[in-house]
C-alpha positions in Angstrom: -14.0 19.8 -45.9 -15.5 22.7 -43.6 -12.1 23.8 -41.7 -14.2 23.7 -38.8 -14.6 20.1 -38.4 -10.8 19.5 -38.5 -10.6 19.5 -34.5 -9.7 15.8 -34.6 -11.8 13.2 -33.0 -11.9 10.4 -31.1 -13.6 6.5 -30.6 -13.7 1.7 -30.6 -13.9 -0.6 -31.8 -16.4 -3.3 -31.8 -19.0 -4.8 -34.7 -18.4 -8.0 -35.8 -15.9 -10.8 -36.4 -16.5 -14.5 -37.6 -18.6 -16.5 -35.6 -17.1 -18.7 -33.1 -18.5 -22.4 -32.8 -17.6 -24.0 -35.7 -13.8 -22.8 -36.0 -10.9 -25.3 -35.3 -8.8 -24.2 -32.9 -5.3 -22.0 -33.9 -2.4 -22.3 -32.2 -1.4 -19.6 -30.1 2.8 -19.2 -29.3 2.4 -16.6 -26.2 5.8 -15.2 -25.9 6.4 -12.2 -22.3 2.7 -11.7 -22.6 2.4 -11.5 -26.3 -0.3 -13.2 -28.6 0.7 -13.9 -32.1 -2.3 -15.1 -33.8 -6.6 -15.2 -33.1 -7.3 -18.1 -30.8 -10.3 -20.1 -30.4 -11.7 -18.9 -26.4 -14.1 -20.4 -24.7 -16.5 -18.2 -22.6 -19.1 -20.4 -21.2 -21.8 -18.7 -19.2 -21.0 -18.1 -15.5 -22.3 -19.5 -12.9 -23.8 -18.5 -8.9 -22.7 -20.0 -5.9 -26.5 -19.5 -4.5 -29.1 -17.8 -6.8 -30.3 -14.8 -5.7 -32.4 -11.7 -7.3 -30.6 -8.6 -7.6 -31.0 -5.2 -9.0 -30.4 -6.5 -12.3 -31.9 -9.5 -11.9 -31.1 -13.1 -10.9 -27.3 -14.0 -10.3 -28.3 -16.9 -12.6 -29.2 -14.7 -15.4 -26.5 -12.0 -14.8 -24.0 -14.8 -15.3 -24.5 -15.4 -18.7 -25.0 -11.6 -19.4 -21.6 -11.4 -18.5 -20.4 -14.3 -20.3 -21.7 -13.1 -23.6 -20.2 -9.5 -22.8 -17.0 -10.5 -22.3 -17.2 -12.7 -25.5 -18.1 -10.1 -27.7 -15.6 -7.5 -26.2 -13.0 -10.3 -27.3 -13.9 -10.7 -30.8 -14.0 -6.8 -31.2 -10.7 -7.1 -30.6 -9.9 -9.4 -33.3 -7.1 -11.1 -31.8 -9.9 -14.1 -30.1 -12.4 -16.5 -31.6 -14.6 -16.6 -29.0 -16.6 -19.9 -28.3 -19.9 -19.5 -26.6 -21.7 -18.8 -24.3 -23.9 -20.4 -26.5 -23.1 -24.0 -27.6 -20.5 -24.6 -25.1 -20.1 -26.2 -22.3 -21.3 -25.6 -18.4 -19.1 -25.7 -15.1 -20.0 -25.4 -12.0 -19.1 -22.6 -9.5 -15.9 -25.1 -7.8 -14.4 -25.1 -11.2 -14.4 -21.7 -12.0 -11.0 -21.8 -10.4 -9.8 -25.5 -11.2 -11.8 -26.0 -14.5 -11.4 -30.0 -16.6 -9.1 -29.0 -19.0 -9.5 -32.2 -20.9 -13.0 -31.4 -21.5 -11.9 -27.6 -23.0 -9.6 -29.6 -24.6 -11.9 -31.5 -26.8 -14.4 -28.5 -27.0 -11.4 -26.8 -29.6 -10.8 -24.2 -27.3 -7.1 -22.9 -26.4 -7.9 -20.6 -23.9 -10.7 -20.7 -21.7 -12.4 -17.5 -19.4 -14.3 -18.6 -16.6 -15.9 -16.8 -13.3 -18.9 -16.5 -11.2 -21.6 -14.0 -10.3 -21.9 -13.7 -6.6 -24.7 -11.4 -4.2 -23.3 -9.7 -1.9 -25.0 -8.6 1.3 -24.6 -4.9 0.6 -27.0 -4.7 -2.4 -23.6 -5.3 -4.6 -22.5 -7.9 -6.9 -19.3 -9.9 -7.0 -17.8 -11.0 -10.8 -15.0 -13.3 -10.4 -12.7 -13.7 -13.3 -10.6 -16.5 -14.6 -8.4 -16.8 -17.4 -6.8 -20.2 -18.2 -4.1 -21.7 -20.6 -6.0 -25.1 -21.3 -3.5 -26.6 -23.7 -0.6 -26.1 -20.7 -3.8 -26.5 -18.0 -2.6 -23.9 -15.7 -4.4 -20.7 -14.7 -2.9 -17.7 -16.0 -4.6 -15.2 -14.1 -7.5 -14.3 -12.1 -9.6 -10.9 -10.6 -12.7 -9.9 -8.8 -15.1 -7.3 -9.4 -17.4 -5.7 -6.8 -19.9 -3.4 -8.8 -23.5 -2.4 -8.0 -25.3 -4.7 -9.4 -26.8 -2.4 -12.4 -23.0 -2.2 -13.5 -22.6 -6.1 -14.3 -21.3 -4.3 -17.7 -18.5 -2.8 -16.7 -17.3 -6.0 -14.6 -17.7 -7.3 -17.9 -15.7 -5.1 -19.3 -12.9 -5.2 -16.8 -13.0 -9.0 -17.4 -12.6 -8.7 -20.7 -9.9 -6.0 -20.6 -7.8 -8.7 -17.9 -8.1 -11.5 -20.9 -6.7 -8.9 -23.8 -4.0 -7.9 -21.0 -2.8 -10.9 -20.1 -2.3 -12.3 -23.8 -1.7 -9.3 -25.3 0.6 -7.7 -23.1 -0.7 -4.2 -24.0 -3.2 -2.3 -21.6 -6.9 -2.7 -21.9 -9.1 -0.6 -23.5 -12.7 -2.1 -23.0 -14.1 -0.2 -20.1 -14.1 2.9 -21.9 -16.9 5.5 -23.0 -17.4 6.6 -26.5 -18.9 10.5 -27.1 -19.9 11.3 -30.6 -22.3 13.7 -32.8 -25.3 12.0 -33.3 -26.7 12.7 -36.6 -30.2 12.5 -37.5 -32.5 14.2 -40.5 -31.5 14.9 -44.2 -28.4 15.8 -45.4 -28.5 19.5 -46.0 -29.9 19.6 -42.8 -29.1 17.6 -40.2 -29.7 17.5 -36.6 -26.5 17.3 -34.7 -26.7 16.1 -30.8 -23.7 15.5 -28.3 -24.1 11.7 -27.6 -22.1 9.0 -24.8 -22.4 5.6 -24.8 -20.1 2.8 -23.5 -17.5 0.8 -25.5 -19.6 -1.4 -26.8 -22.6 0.6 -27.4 -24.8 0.3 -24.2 -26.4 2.5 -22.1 -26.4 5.3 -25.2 -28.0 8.4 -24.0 -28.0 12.4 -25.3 -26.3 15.6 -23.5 -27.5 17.8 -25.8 -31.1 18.6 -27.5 -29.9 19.3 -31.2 -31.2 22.5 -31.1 -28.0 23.8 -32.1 -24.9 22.1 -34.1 -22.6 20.8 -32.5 -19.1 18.9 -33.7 -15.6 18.1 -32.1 -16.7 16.9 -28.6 -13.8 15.9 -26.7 -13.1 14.1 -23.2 -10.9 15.3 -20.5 -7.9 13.2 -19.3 -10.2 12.2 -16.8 -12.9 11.1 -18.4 -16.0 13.5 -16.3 -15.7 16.8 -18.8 -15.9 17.4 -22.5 -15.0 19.8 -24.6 -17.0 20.8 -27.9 -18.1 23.4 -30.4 -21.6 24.7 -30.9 -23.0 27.0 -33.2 -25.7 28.5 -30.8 -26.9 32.0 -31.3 -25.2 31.4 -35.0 -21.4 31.9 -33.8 -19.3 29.2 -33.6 -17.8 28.8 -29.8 -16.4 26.5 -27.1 -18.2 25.2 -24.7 -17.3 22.9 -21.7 -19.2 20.6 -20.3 -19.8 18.4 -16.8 -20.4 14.9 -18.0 -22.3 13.4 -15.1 -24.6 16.8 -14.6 -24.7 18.2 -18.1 -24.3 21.9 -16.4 -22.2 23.7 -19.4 -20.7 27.2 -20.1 -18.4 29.2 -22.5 -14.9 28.3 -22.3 -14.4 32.0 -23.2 -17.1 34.6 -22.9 -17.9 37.2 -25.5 -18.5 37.2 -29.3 -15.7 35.4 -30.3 -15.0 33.2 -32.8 -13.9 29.8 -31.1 -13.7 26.0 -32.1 -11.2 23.3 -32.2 -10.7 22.6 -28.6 -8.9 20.0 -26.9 -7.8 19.1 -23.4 -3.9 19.1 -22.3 -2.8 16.0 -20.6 -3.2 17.3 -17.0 -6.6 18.5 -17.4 -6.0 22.1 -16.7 -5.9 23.8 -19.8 -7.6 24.0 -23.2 -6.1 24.6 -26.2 -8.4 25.6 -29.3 -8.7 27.7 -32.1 -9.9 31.0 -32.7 -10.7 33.7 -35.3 -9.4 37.4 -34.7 -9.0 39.8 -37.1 -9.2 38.3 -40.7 -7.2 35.2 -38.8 -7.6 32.1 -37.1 -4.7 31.1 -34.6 -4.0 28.5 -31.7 -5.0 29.6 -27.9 -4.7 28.3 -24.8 -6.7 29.1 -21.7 -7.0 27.5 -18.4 -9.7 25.1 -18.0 -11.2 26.9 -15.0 -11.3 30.1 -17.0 -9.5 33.2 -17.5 -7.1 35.2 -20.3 -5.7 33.3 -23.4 -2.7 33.4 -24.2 -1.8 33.3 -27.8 0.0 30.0 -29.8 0.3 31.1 -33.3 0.4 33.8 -35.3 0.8 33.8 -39.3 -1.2 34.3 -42.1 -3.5 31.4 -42.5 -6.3 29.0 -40.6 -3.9 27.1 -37.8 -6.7 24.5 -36.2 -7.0 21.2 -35.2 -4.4 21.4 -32.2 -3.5 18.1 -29.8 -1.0 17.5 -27.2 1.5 15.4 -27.1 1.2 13.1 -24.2 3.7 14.5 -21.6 2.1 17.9 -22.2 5.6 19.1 -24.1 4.4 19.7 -27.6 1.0 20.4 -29.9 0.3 18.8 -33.2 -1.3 21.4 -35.3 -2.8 21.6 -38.8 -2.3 24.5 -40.8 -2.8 25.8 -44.4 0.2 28.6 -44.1 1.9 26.8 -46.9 -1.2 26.8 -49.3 -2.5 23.7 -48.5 -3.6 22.3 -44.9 -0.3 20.3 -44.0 0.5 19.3 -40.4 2.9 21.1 -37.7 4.6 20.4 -34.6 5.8 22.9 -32.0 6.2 23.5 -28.4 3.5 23.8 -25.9 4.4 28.0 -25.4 4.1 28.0 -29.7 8.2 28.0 -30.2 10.0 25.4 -32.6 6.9 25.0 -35.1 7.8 22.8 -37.8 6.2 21.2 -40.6 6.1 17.5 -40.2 3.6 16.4 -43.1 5.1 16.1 -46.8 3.5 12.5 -48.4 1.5 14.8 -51.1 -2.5 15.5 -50.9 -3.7 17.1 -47.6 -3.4 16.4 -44.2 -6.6 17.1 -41.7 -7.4 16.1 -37.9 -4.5 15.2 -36.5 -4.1 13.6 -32.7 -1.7 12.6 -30.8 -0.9 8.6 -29.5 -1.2 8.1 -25.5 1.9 6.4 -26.1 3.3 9.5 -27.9 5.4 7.5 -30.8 2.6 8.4 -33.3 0.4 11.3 -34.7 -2.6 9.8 -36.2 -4.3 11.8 -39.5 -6.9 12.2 -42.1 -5.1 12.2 -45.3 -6.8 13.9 -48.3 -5.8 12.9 -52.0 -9.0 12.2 -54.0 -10.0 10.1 -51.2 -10.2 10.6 -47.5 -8.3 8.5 -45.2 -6.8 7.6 -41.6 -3.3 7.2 -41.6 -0.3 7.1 -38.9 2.9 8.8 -39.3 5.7 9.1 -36.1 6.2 12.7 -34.5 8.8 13.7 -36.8 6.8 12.7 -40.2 8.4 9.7 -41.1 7.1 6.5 -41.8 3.7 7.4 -43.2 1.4 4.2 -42.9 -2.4 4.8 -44.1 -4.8 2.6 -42.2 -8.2 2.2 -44.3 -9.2 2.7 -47.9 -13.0 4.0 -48.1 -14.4 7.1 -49.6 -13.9 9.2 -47.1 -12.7 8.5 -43.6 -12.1 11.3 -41.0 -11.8 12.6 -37.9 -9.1 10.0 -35.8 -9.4 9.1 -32.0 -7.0 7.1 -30.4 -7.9 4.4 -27.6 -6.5 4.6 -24.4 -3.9 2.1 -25.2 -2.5 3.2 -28.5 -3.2 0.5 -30.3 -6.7 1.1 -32.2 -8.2 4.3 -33.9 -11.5 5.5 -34.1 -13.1 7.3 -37.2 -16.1 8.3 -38.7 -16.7 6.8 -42.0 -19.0 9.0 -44.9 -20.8 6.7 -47.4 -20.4 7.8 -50.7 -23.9 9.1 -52.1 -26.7 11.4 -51.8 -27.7 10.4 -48.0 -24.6 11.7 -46.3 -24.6 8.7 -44.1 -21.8 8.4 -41.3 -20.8 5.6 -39.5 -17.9 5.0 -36.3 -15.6 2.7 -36.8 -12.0 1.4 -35.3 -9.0 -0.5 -37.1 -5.8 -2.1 -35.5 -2.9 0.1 -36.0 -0.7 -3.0 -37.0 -3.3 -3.9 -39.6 -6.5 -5.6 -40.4 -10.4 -4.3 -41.6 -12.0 -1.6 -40.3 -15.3 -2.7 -37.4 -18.1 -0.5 -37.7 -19.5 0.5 -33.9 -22.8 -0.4 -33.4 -25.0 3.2 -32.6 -28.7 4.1 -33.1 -28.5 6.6 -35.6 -25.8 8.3 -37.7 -22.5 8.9 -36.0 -19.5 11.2 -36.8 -16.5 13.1 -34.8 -16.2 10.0 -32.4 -14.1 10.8 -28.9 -12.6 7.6 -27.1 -12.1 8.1 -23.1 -9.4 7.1 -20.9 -10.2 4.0 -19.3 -13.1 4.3 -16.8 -12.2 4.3 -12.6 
C-alpha cells in the first residue's frame, strides 16, 4: 500500500437492510434510554395542516419526502425495521401528537414516528417530530424543525437522529456530511476528485476538477474546512480548503514534501506529515499559517497522525521497527510508545470522538478495519473482505466508515460503515467509485 494513502479516513453508514412491511413485530426492552434489539417502526407519511406550495414543493408532497427519509435513515442504522411510508397507515394532522395506538397496534409496529409539514409565513417550513411508545401508548418525545424549505432533508435528518437518540441513548449521527475521493476512469489511471455529499448520499456535488490526484481529505472540527493532499505540479502537498467557497491554498508554501494531514480538535492546528532530508516525520503548524514545529524524528516514514479527542495525544503510524506498526505520544511528540503488537501490519489509524478507541487498517494477507483501545489492548477486527482501508469514525463513536477494494482487475472501491458492537458491513450509496471517506461532526 502507497505510504501515502495511510492518512486515515473518514465516513456512514446507510445502504440497505430488510424490507419492512411484512416483518412481525420484535420486542423491544428499552432500559435508561437503551434499545436492545431491531424494532418494527412505523413512519407513515406526514401530513399538512393547510396545503401550501413551497420552495420545494407542496407541504403535501414534502410530508411524505420526509417520512421516507427518516425511514431510511432508521434502517441504516440497523437497530429499526421501519414500516412505511408505503403500505401503512394515514393520520391526520390532530394526531400527530395524540396518535390511535390501537390501530399502530394491530399494524405490528412497536414504535411509531409521526409529524407534520407546516408553511410558514417567512418563506420557511416547519417539521414537527413525534416519537411514540405504542405498546405503553405514551409519547416519548417530540421536536420541531424550522428549515428553509429546500432543507426538508436535514429536518429529516434531525428527526431521525431524535428517534436513534431517544432509543438508543447514544448521540445522533444522521445530519452529517460525507467527503470522499471520487474515483472515476481505469485503474492504472484514475481520475481522483474531492467530493461532499450528505449522510445519506444527497445533494452530491465536486470541489475539485480531477485535474490533479487527490487523497486523504479531511473535515475540520467544525465541519466548514478540509484538509487534503494533492499531487499538483507533481509534488505531493497539503492543501486547505473553505468548504462553502471552495477558495484553497498551501498549508505550507514552498517545494516541500507534505501529506497526511489532519485537524486537532480545536480547529487551530494541523498536524501532517512531511519528507525532509531522506526522512519523513510528524509536523504541526497552525491552521492560519506560519512555522512548523517538528513531532518526530527517527529513522523511518512516521505518517498517518490523529488526535486524541481532548487535543492531549497523537496516534501515529510508523515503520521505525521494520514494519508499519502504530504509536502513541504526546501532542509536543514526548512519551511515544508503540501500541500495536497483534502481528501483520497496522495502517490508518484515527482516533474515537469518545477517545476509548483507536480505530485501524490491519494488514495480514488481507486488509481490514479493526478497533483496539488507546493502550493496544483488546484488538477487535470489524469486517473480513479483501481489502478494507482507510477508517472514519462518526460523530458519535459508534460506526466506522471505510472504503472497501474489490478484489480484481477493475480496482473498484466502494464506502461502507459497520457497527462497532457488531453486525455486516452497509455499502453507501455514491455515483461513482469512492475511497478515503471523511465523516463530519454533526451539522449546526
Amino acid at each position: 500500500m502507497d505510504k501515502l494513502r495511510f492518512a486515515a479516513a473518514a465516513a456512514l453508514l446507510l445502504a440497505t437492510a430488510s424490507a419492512a412491511q411484512e416483518a412481525p413485530p420484535v420486542e423491544v426492552d428499552i432500559v435508561g434510554g437503551s434499545i436492545k434489539a431491531v424494532t418494527a417502526i412505523a413512519v407513515p407519511a406526514m401530513p399538512t395542516p393547510a396545503p401550501a406550495d413551497t420552495a420545494a414543493g407542496p407541504t403535501a408532497a414534502l410530508g411524505r419526502l420526509v417520512a421516507e427519509v427518516v425511514a431510511a435513515d432508521l434502517r441504516a442504522t440497523g437497530l429499526f425495521t421501519p414500516l412505511g411510508p408505503d403500505g401503512i397507515g394515514a393520520y391526520s394532522y390532530a394526531e400527530a401528537g395524540a396518535p390511535t395506538y390501537a390501530t399502530w397496534r394491530s399494524a405490528g409496529a412497536a414504535q411509531l414516528v409521526t409529524g407534520y409539514v407546516e408553511a410558514r409565513g417567512d418563506g420557511r417550513i416547519t417539521v414537527g417530530c413525534y416519537l411514540h411508545d405504542v405498546a405503553a401508548g405514551r409519547e416519548l418525545t417530540r421536536q420541531g424543525f424550522a428549515v428553509a424549505a429546500t432543507d426538508w432533508r436535514r429536518a429529516a435528518h434531525k428527526c431521525a437522529d431524535t428517534v436513534y437518540s431517544r432509543l438508543s441513548g447514544e448521540s445522533g449521527f444522521l445530519d452529517t456530511r460525507v467527503v470522499y475521493v471520487a474515483e472515476s476512469g481505469p485503474k492504472n489511471r484514475r481520475i481522483k476528485r474531492i467530493a461532499i455529499m450528505d449522510s445519506d448520499g444527497s445533494n452530491h456535488r465536486y470541489l475539485t476538477s480531477g485535474s490533479a490526484t487527490v487523497t486523504t481529505p479531511r473535515f475540520s472540527p467544525r465541519g466548514d474546512k478540509l484538509v487534503y493532499m494533492t499531487t499538483a505540479g507533481r509534488r505531493p502537498r497539503v492543501m486547505i480548503m473553505d468548504v462553502a467557497s471552495g477558495t484553497e491554498r498551501s498549508l505550507v508554501p514552498g517545494l516541500v514534501l507534505t501529506f497526511a494531514p489532519r485537524f486537532s480538535p480545536n480547529g487551530r492546528q494541523v498536524v501532517f506529515s512531511m519528507a525532509a532530508g531522506g526522512n519523513t516525520d510528524l509536523y504541526v503548524v497552525d491552521a492560519d499559517g506560519g512555522i512548523p514545529r517538528r513531532l518526530t524524528d527517527t529513522p523511518g516514514a512516521d505518517t498517518s497522525p490523529s488526535y486524541s479527542p481532548d487535543g492531549s495525544r497523537i496516534v501515529f503510524e510508523s515503520d521505525r521497527s521494520g514494519t508499519q506498526q502504530l504509536y502513541v505520544m504526546n501532542a509536543d511528540g514526548s512519551g511515544q510508545k508503540r501500541i500495536s503488537f497483534g502481528g501483520g501490519r497496522f495502517a490508518s489509524p484515527t482516533w474515537s470522538p469518545r477517545g476509548d478507541l483507536i480505530a485501524f487498517t490491519k494488514i495480514a494477507g488481507q486488509f481490514r478495519i479493526g478497533v483496539m483501545t488507546p493502550s493496544g489492548g483488546a484488538e477487535r477486527l470489524l469486517t473480513d473482505a479483501w481489502q478494507d482501508e482507510e477508517p472514519s469514525w462518526a460523530p458519535n463513536g459508534q460506526f466506522v466508515m471505510f472504503n472497501r477494494i474489490r478484489q480484481g482487475s477493475t480496482g473498484q472501491t466502494s464506502l461502507y460503515a459497520v457497527n462497532i458492537n457488531g453486525g455486516n458491513p452497509r455499502r453507501l450509496p455514491t455515483p461513482q467509485d469512492g475511497s478515503d471517506p471523511s465523516w463530519s461532526p454533526l451539522q449546526r
